[in-house]
C-alpha positions as CSV (number, residue, x, y, z in Angstrom):
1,X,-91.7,244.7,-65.8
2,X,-92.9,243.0,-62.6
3,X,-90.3,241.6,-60.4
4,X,-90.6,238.5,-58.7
5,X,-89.4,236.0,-61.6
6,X,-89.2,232.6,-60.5
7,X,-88.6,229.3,-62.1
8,X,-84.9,228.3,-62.9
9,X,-81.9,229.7,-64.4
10,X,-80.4,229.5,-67.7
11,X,-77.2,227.8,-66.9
12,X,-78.6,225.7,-63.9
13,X,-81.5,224.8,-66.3
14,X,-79.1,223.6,-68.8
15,X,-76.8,221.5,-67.0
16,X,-79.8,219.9,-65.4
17,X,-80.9,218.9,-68.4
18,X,-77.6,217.6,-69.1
19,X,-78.1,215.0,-66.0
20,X,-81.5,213.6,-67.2
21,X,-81.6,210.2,-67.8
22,X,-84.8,210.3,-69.7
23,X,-85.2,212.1,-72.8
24,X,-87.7,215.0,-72.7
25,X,-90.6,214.1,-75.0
26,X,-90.5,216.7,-77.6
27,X,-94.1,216.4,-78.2
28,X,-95.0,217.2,-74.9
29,X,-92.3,220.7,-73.9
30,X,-95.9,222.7,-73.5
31,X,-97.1,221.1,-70.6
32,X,-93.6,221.4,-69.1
33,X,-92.9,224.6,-69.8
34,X,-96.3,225.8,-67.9
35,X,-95.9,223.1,-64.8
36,X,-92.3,224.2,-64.1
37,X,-92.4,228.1,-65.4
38,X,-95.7,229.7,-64.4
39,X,-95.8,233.2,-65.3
40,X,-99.4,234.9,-64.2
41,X,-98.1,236.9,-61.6
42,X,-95.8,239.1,-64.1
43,X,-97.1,242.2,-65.8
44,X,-94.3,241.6,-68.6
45,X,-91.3,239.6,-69.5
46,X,-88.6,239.7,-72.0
47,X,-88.0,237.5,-73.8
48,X,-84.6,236.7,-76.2
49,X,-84.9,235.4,-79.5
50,X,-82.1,233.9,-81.4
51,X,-83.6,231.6,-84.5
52,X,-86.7,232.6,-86.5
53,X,-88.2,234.4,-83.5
54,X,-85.8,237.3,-84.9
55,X,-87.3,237.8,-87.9
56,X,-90.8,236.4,-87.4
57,X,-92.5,237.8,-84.6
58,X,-96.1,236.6,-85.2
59,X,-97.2,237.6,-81.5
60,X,-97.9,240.7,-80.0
61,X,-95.4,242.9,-78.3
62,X,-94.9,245.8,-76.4
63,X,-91.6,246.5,-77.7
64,X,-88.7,245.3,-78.9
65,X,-84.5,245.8,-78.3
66,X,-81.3,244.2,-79.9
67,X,-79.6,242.0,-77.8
68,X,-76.8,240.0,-76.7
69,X,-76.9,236.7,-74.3
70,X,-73.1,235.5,-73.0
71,X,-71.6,232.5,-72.4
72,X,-73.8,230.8,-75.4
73,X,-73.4,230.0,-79.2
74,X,-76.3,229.9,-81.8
75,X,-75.5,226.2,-83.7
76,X,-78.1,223.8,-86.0
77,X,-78.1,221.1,-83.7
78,X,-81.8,220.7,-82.9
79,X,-84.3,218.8,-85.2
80,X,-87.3,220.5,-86.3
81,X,-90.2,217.8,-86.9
82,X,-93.1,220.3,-86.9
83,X,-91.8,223.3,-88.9
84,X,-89.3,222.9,-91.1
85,X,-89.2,219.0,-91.5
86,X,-91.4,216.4,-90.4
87,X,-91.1,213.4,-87.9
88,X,-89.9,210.9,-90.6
89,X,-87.2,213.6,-92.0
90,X,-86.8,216.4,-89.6
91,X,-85.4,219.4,-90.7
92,X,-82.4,221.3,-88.5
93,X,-83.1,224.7,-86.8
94,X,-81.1,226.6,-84.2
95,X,-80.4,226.3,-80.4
96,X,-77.8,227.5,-78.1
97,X,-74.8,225.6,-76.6
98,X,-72.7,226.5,-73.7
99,X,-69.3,228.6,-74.7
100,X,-68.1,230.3,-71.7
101,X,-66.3,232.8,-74.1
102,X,-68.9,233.0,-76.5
103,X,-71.5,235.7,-76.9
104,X,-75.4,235.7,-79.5
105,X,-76.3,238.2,-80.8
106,X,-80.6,238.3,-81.2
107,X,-83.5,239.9,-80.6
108,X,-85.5,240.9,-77.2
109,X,-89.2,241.4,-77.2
110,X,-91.3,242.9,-74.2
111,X,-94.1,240.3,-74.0
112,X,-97.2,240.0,-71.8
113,X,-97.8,236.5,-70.1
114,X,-100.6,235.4,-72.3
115,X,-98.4,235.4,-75.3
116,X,-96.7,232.3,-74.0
117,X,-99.8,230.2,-74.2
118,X,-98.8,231.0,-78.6
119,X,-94.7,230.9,-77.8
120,X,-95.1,227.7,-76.0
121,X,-96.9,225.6,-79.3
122,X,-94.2,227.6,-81.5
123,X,-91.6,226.1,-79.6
124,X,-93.1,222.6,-79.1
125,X,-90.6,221.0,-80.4
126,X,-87.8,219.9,-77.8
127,X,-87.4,223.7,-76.5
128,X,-88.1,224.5,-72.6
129,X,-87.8,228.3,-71.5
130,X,-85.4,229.6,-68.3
131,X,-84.3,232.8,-67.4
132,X,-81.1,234.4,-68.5
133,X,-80.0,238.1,-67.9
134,X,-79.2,239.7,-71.6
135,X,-77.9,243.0,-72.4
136,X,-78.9,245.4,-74.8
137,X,-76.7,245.5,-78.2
138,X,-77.1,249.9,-78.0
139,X,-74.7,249.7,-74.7
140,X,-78.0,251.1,-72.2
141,X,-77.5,247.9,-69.5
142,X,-79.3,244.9,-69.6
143,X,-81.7,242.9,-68.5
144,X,-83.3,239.1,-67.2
145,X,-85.7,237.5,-69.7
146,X,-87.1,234.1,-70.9
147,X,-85.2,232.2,-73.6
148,X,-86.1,229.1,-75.1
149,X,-83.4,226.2,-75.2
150,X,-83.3,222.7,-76.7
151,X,-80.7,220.8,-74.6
152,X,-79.2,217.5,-76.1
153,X,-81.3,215.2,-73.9
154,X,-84.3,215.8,-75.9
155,X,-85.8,213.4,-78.8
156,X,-85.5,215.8,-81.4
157,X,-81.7,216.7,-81.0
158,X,-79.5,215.9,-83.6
159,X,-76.1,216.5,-82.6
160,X,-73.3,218.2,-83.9
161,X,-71.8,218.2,-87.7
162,X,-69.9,220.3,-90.2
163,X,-71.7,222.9,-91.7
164,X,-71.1,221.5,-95.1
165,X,-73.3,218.5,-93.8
166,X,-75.7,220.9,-91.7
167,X,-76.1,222.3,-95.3
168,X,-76.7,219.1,-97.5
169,X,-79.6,218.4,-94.7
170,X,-80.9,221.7,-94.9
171,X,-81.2,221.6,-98.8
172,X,-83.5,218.1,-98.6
173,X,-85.8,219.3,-95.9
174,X,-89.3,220.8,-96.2
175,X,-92.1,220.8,-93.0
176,X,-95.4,222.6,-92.6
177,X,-93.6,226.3,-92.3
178,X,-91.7,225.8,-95.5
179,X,-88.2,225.0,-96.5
180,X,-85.6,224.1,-94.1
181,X,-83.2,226.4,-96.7
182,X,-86.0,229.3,-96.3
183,X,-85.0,229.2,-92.5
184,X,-81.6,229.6,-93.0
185,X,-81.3,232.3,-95.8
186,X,-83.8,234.4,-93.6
187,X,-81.7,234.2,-90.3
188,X,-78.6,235.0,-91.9
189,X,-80.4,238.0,-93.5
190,X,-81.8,239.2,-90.4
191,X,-78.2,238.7,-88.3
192,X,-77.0,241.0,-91.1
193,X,-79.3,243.5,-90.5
194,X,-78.1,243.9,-87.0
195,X,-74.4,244.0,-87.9
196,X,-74.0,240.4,-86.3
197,X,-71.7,238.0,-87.5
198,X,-72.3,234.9,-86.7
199,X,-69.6,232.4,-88.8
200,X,-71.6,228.9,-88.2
201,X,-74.5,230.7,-89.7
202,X,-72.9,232.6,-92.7
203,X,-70.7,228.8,-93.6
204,X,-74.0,227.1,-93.8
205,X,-75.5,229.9,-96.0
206,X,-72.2,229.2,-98.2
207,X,-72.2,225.9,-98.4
208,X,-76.1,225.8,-99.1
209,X,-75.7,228.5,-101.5
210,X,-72.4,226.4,-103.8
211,X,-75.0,223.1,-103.3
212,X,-76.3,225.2,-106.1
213,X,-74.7,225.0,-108.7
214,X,-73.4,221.5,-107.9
C-alpha cells in the first residue's frame, strides 16, 4: 500500500461531526466524501467493513483479512432510506459509536482507489469515510484503512433504542436491497462465522426471531 494517506482521522472525524450545527445531507455524502478524502495518489487502501460490507462484497479486491477496530461498537442506529427502507419508512442498518473500552470485530479488504467511485453510492446514505488503524483478528499486527461512519448529525440517523424495538422496526421494513430482517439475519450469520460475538447484534436476531411466533 502507498503511504502518504491524508484526509482526517477516525476519532477527530467523529467528534467533528459531533460539533456540526448543520446536518449532513444524506443524499449528498458522495460529493463529500470525494471533496474532503481524495484518494488518486494511493496504489491501495484498506478498508474495514463492519455491516453488510462483511458479507457482501460486490466490488473487486485484492485481498481480504479479519479484523478488529478499538475504541468503537457496531449498534442499529443509522436509517437506511435507500437499501433497506425507503425515505417515507427507512429501515435501520449499522454504524459505529464511540466506546473507549469497546472493540468490532469485521472484515478488511485491500481495495484500489477506483472502487470508491462504487463504495461511495453504496454508502450514500449519511456515511462519510476517515481513516482508522485496525488490527488483524490472526494476531500478525495491524494496519490504517478507510472506514465508513454515520455520525448522529446526519438526516438519516435515528438514535438509540432497545433492541426489542430495533427489532419490531426491522420486521416492518423493506427498501430496494430487500428486507430490513434479511440484513440482520445475514450479519449475525456472517459475525458467527468469524467467532465474533457481538450481543446488540445476536438480541436483535432474538427478538426478531420470537416476533415470530407472536
Amino acid at each position: 500500500m502507498s503511504s502518504g494517506m491524508s484526509g482526517p482521522s477516525f476519532k477527530s472525524a467523529v467528534r467533528l461531526l459531533k460539533e456540526e450545527t448543520t446536518p449532513y445531507m444524506s443524499h449528498n455524502t458522495i460529493l463529500e466524501n470525494q471533496q474532503r478524502q481524495p484518494l488518486n495518489h494511493l496504489d491501495s487502501v484498506w478498508l474495514f467493513g463492519y455491516g453488510s460490507l462483511i458479507y457482501k462484497a460486490d466490488f473487486p479486491y485484492l485481498q481480504r483479512k479479519p479484523a478488529r477496530i478499538h475504541g468503537w461498537q457496531r449498534r442499529f442506529w443509522q436509517g437506511s432510506h435507500d437499501h433497506r427502507g425507503t425515505p417515507e419508512s427507512p429501515g435501520r442498518v449499522a454504524t459505529l459509536i464511540e466506546a473507549e473500552q469497546e472493540s468490532c470485530v469485521g472484515m478488511a479488504y485491500e481495495v484500489t482507489p477506483d472502487v470508491f467511485e462504487h463504495l461511495d453510492h453504496r454508502e450514500k446514505n449519511g456515511y462519510l469515510r476517515f481513516f482508522s488503524e485496525f488490527e488483524w483478528l490472526d494476531g500478525s499486527g495491524s494496519t490504517e484503512g478507510l472506514v465508513y461512519v454515520a455520525g448522529p448529525t446526519n438526516e438519516a440517523y435515528l438514535g438509540e433504542a432497545t433492541e426489542v424495538e430495533i427489532a419490531h422496526h426491522i420486521a416492518g421494513s423493506v427498501g430496494p436491497s430487500g428486507p430490513n430482517s434479511e440484513y440482520l439475519l445475514k450479519l449475525a450469520n456472517a459475525l458467527r462465522e468469524l467467532n465474533a460475538h457481538d450481543e446488540h447484534v445476536f438480541a436483535i436476531e432474538r427478538a426478531l426471531s420470537q416476533l415470530e411466533f407472536e
